[in-house]
N, CA, C and O atoms as CSV, one atom per row, in Angstrom:
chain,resi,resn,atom,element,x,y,z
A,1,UNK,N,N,17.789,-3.233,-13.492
A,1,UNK,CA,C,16.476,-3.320,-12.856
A,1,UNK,C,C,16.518,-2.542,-11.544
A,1,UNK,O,O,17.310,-2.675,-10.611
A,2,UNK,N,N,15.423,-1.643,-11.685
A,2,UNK,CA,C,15.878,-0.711,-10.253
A,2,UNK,C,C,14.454,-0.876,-9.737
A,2,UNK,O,O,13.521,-0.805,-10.537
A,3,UNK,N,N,14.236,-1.096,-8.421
A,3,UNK,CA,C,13.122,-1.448,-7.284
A,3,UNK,C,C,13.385,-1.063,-6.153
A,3,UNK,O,O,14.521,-0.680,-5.873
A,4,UNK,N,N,12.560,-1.081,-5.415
A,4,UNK,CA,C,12.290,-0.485,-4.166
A,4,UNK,C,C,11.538,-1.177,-3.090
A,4,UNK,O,O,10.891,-1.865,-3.879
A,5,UNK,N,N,11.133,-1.524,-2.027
A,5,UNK,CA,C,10.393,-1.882,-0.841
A,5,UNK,C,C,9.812,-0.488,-0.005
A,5,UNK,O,O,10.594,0.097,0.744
A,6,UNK,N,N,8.675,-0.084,-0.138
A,6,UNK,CA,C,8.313,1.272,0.275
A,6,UNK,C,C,7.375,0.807,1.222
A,6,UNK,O,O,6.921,-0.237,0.754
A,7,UNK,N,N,6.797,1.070,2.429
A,7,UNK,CA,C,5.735,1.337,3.414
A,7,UNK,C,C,4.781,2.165,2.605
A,7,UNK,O,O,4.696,3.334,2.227
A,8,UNK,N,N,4.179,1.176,2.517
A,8,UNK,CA,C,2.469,1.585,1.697
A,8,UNK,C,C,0.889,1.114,2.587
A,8,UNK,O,O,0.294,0.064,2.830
A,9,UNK,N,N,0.726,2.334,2.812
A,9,UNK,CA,C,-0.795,1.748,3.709
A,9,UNK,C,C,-0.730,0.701,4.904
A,9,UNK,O,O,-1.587,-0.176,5.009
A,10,UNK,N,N,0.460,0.847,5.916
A,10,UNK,CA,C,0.572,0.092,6.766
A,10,UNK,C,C,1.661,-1.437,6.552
A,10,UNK,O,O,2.013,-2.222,7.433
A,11,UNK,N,N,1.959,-1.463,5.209
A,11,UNK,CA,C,2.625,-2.937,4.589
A,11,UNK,C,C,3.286,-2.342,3.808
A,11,UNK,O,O,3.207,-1.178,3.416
A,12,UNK,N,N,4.163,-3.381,3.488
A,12,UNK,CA,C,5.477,-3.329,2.794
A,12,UNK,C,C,5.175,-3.886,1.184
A,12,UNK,O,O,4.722,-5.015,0.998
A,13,UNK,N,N,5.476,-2.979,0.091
A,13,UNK,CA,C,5.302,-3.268,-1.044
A,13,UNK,C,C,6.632,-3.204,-1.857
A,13,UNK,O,O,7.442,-2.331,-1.547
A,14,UNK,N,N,6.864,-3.912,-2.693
A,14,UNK,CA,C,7.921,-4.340,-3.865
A,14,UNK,C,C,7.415,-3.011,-5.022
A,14,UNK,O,O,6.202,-2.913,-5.205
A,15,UNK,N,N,7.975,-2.416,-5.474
A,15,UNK,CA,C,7.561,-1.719,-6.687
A,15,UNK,C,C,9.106,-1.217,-7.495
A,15,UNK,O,O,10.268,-0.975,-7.171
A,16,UNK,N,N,8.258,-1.248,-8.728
A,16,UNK,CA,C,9.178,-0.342,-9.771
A,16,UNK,C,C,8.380,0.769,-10.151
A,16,UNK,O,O,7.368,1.221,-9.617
A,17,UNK,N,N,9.108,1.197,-11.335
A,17,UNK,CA,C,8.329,2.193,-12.556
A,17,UNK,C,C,7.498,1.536,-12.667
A,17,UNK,O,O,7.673,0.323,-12.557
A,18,UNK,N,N,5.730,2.289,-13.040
A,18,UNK,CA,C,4.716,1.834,-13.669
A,18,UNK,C,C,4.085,0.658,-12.667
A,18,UNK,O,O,3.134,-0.047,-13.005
A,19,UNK,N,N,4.797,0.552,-11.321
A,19,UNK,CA,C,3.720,-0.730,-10.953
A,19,UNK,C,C,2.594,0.312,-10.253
A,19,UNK,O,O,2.666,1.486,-9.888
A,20,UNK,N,N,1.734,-0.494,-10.247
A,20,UNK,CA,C,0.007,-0.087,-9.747
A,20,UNK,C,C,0.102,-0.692,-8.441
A,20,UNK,O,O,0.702,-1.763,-8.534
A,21,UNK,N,N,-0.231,-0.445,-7.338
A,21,UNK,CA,C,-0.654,-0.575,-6.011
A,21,UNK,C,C,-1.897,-0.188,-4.809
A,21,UNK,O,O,-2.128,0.840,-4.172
A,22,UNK,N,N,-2.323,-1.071,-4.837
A,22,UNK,CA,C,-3.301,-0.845,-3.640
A,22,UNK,C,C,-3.298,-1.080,-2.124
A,22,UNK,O,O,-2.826,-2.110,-1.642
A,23,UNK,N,N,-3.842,-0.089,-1.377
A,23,UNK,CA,C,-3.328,0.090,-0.362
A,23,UNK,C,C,-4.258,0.830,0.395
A,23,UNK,O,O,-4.830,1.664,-0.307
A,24,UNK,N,N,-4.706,0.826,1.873
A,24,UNK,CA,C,-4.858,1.344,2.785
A,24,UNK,C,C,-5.445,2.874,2.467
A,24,UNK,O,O,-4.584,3.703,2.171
A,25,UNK,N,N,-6.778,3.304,2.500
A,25,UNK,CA,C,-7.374,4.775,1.993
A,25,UNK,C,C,-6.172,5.638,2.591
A,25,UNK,O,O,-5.809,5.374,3.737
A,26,UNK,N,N,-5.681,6.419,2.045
A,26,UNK,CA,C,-5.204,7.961,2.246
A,26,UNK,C,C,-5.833,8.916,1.956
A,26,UNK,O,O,-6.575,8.506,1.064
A,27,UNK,N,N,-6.116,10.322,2.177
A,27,UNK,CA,C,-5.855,11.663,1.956
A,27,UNK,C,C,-6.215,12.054,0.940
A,27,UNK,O,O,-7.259,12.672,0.731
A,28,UNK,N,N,-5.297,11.707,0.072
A,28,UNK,CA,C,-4.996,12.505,-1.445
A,28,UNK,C,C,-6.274,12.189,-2.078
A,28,UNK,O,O,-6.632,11.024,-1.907
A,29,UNK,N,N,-7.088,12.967,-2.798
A,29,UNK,CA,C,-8.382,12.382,-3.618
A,29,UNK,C,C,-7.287,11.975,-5.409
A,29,UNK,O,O,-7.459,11.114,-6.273
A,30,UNK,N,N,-6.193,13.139,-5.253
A,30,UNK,CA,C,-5.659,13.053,-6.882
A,30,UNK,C,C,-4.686,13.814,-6.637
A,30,UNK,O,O,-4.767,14.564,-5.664
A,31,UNK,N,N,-3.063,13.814,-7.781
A,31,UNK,CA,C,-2.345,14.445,-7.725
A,31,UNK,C,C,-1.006,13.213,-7.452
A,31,UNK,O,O,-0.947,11.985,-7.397
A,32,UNK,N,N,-0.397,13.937,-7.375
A,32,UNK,CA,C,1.149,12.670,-6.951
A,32,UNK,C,C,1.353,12.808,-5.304
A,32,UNK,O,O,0.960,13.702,-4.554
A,33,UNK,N,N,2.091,11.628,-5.020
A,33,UNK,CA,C,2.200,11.605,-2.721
A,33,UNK,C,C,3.608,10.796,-3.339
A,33,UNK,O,O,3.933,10.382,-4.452
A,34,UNK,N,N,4.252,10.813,-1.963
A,34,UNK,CA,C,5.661,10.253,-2.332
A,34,UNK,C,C,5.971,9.284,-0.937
A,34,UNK,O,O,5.988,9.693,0.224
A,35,UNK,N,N,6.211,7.884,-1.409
A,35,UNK,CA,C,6.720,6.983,-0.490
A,35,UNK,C,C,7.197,6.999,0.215
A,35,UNK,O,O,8.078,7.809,-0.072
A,36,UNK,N,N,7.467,6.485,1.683
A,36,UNK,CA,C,9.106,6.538,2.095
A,36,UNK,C,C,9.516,4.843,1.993
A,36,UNK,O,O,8.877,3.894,2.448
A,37,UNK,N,N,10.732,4.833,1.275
A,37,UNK,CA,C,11.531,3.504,0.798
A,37,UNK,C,C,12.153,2.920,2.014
A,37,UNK,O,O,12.725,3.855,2.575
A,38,UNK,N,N,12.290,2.007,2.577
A,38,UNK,CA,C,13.016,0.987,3.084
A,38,UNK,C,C,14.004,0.382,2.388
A,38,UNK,O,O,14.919,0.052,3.142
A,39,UNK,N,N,14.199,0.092,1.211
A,39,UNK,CA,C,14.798,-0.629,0.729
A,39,UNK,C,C,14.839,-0.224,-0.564
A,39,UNK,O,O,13.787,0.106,-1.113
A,40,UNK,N,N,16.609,-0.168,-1.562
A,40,UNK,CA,C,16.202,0.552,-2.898
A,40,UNK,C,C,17.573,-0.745,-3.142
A,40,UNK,O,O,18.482,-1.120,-2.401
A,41,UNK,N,N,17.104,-1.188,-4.711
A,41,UNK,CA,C,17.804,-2.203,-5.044
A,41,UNK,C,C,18.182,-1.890,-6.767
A,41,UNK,O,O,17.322,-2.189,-7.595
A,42,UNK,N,N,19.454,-1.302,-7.214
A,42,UNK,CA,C,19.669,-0.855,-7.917
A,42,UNK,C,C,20.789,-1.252,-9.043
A,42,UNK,O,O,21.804,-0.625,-9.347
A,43,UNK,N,N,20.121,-2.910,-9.747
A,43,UNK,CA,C,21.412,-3.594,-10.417
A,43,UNK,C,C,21.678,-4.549,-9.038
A,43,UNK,O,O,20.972,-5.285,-8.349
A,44,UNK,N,N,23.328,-4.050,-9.024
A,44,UNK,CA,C,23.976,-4.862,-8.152
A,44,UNK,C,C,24.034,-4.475,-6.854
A,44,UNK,O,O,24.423,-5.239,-5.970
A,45,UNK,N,N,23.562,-2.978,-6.587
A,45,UNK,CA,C,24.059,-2.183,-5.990
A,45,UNK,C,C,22.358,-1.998,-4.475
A,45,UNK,O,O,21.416,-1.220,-4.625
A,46,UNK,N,N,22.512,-2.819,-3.435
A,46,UNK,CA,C,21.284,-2.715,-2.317
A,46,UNK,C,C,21.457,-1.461,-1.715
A,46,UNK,O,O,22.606,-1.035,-1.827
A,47,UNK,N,N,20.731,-0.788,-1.153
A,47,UNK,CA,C,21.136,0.516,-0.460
A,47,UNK,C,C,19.648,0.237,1.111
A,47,UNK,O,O,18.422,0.209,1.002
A,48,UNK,N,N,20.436,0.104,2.222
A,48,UNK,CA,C,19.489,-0.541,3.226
A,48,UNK,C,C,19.851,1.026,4.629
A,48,UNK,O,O,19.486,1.113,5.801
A,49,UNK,N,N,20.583,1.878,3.867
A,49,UNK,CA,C,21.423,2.792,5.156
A,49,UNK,C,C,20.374,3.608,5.049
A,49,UNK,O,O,19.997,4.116,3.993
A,50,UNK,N,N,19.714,3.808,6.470
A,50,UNK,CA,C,18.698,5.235,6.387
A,50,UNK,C,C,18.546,6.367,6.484
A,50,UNK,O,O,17.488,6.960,6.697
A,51,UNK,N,N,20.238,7.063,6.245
A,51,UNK,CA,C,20.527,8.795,5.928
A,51,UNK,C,C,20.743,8.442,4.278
A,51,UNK,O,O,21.005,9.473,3.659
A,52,UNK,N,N,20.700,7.340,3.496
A,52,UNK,CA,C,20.727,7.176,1.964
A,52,UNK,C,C,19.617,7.429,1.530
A,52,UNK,O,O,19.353,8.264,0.664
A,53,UNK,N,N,18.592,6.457,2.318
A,53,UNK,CA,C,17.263,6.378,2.157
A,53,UNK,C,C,16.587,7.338,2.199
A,53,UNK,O,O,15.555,7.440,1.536
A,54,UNK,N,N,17.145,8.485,3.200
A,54,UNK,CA,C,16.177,9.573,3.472
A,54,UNK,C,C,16.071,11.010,1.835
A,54,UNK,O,O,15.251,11.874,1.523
A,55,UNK,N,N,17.609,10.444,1.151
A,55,UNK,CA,C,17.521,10.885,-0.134
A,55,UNK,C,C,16.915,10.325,-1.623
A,55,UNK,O,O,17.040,10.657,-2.801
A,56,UNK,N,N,16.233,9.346,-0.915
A,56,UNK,CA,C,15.518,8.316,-1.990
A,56,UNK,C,C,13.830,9.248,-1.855
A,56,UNK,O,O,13.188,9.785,-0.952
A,57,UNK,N,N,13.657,8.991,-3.486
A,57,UNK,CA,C,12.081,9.492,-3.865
A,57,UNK,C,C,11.236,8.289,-4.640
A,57,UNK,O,O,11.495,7.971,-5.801
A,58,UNK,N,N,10.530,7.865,-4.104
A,58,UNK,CA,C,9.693,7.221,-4.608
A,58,UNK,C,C,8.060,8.084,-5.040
A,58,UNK,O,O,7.148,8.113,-4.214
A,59,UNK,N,N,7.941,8.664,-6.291
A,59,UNK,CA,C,6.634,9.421,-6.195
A,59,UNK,C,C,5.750,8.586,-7.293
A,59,UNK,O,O,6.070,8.200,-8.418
A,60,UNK,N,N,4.631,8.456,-6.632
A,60,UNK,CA,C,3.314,7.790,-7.210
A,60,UNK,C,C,2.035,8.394,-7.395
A,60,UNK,O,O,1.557,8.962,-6.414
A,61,UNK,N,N,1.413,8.384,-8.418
A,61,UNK,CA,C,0.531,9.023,-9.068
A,61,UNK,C,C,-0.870,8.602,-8.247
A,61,UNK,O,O,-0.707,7.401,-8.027
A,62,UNK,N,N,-2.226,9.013,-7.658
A,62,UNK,CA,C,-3.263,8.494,-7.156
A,62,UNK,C,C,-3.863,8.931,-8.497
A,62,UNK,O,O,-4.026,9.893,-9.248
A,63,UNK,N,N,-4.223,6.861,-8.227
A,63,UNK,CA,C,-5.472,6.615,-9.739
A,63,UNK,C,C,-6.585,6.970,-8.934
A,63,UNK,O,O,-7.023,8.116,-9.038
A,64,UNK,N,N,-7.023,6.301,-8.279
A,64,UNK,CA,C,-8.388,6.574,-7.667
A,64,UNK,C,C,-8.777,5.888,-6.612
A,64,UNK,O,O,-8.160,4.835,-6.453
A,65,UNK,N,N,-9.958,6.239,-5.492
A,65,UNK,CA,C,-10.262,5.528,-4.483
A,65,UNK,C,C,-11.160,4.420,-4.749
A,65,UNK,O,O,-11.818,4.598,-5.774
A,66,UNK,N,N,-11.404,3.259,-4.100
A,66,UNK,CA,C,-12.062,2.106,-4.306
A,66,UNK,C,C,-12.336,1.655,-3.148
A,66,UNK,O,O,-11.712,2.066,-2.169
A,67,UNK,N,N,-13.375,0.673,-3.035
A,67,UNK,CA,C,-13.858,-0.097,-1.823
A,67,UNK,C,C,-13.498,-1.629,-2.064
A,67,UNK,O,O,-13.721,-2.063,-3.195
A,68,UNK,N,N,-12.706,-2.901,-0.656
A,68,UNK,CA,C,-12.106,-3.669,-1.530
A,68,UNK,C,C,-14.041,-4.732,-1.273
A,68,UNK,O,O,-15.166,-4.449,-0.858
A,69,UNK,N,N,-13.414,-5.792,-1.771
A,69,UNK,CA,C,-14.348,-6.836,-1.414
A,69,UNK,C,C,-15.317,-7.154,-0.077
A,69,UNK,O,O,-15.003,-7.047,1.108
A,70,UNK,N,N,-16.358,-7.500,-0.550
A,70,UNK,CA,C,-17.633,-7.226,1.142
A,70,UNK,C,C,-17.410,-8.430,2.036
A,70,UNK,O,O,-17.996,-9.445,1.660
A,71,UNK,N,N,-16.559,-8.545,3.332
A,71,UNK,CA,C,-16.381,-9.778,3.695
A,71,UNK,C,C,-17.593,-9.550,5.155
A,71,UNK,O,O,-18.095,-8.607,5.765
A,72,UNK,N,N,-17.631,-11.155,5.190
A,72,UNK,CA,C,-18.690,-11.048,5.928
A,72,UNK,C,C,-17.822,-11.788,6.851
A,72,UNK,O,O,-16.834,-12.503,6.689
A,73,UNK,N,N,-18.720,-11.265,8.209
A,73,UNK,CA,C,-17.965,-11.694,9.984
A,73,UNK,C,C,-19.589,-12.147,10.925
A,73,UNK,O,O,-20.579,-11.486,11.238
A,74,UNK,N,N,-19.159,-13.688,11.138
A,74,UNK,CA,C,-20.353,-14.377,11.682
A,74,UNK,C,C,-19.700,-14.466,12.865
A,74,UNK,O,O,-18.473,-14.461,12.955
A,75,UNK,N,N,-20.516,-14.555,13.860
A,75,UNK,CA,C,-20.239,-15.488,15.106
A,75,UNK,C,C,-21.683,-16.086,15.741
A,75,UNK,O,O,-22.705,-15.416,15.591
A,76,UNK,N,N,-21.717,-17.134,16.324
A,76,UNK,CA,C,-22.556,-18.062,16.720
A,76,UNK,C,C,-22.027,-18.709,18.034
A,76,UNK,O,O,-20.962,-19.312,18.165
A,77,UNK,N,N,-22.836,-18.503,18.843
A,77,UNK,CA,C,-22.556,-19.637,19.740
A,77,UNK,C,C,-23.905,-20.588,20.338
A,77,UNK,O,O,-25.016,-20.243,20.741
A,78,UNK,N,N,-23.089,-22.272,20.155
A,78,UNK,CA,C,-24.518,-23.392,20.612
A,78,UNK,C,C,-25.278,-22.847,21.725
A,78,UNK,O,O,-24.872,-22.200,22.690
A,79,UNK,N,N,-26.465,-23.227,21.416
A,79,UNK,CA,C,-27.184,-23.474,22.528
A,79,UNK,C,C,-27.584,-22.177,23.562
A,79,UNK,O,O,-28.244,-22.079,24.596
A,80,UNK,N,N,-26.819,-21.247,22.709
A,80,UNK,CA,C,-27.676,-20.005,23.837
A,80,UNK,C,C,-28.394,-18.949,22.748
A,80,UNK,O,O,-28.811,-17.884,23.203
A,81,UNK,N,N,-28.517,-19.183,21.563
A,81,UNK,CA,C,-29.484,-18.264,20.702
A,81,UNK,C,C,-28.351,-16.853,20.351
A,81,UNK,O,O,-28.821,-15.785,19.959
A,82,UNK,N,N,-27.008,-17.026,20.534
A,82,UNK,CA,C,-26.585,-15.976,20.018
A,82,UNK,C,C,-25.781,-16.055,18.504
A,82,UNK,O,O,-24.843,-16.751,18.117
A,83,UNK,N,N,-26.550,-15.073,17.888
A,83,UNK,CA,C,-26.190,-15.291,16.478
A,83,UNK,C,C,-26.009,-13.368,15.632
A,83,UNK,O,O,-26.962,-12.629,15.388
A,84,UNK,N,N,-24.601,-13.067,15.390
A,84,UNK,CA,C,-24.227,-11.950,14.982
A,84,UNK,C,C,-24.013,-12.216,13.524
A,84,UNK,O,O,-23.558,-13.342,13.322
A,85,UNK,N,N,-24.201,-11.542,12.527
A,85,UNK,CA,C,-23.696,-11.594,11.748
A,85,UNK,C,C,-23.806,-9.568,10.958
A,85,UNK,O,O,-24.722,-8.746,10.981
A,86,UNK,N,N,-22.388,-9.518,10.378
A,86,UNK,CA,C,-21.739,-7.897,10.320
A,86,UNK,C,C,-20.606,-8.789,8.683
A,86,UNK,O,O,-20.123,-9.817,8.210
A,87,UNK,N,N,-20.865,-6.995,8.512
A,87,UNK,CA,C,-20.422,-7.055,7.140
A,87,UNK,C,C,-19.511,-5.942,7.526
A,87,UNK,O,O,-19.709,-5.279,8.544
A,88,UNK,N,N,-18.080,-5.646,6.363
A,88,UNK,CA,C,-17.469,-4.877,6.251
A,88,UNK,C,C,-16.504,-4.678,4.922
A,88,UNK,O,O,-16.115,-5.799,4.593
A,89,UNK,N,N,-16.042,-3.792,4.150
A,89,UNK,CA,C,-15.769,-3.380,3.032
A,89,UNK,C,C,-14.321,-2.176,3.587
A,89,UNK,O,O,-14.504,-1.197,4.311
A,90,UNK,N,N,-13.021,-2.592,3.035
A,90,UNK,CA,C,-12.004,-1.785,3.264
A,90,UNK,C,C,-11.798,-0.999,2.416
A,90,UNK,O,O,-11.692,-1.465,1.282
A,91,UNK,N,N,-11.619,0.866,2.632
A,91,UNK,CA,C,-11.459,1.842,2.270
A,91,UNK,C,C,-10.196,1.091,1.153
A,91,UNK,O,O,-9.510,0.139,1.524
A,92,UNK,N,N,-10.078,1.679,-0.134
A,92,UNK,CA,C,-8.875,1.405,-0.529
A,92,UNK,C,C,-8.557,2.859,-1.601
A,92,UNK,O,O,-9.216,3.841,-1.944
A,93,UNK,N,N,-7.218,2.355,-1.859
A,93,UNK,CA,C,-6.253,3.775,-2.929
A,93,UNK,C,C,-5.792,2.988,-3.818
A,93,UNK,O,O,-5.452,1.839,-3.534
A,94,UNK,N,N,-5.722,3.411,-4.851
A,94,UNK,CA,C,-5.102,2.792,-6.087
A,94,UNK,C,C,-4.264,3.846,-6.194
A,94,UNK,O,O,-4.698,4.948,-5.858
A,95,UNK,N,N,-2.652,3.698,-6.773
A,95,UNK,CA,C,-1.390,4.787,-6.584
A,95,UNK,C,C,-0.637,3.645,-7.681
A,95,UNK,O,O,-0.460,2.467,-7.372
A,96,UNK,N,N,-0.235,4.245,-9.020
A,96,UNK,CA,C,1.112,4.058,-9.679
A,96,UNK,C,C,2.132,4.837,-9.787
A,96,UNK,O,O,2.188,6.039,-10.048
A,97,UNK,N,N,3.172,3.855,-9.508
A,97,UNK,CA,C,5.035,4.462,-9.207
A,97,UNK,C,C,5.060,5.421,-10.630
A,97,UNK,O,O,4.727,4.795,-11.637
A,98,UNK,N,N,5.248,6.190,-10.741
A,98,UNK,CA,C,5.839,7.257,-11.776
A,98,UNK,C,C,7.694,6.960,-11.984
A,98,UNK,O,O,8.352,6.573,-12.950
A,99,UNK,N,N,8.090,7.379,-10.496
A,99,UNK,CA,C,9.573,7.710,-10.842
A,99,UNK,C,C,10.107,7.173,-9.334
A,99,UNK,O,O,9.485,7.380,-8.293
A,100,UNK,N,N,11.570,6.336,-9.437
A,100,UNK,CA,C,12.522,6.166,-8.487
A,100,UNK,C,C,13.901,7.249,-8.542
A,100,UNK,O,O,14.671,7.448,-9.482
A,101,UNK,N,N,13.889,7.882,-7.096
A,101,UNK,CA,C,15.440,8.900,-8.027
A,101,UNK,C,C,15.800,9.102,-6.663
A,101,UNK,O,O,16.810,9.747,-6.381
């Protein structure tokens, strides 16, 4: 079982081959972008050294861009008539792992 911990969109994601991930809008509209790994876990074998790491490829395919869920942001306060209410929707990327090497 070979995995990885890569910096994805600001956070730290677990992936293998074939996992799907969402994350933080990037750049790329389409085409493959390549991770940088923190952490590569290979069998028995952890690899945490970061001149190892810097030879680690994590490349992932962009499925497509998406918008996530519409959350809404109230604030109120008694007794003095102030009442905000704001909506907001996070840019997102959909990206599956192709290849660890």
């Amino acid at each position: 079982m070979v995995y990885a911990i890569v910096r994805a969109g600001g956070r730290q994601e677990k992936v293998s081959v074939g996992t799907i991930v969402t994350m933080n809008r990037i750049a790329a509209t389409s085409g493959t972008i390549e991770l940088p790994a923190l952490l590569l876990v290979d069998g028995d074998k952890v690899t945490t050294d970061s001149k190892a790491l810097a030879k680690v490829k994590v490349v992932a395919e962009v499925l497509d861009q998406t918008r996530g869920p519409k959350i809404i942001i109230q604030k109120y306060k008694n007794k003095t008539g102030y009442k905000k209410r704001q909506g907001h929707r996070q840019d997102l990327t959909r990206v599956q792992v192709t290849e660890i090497k």
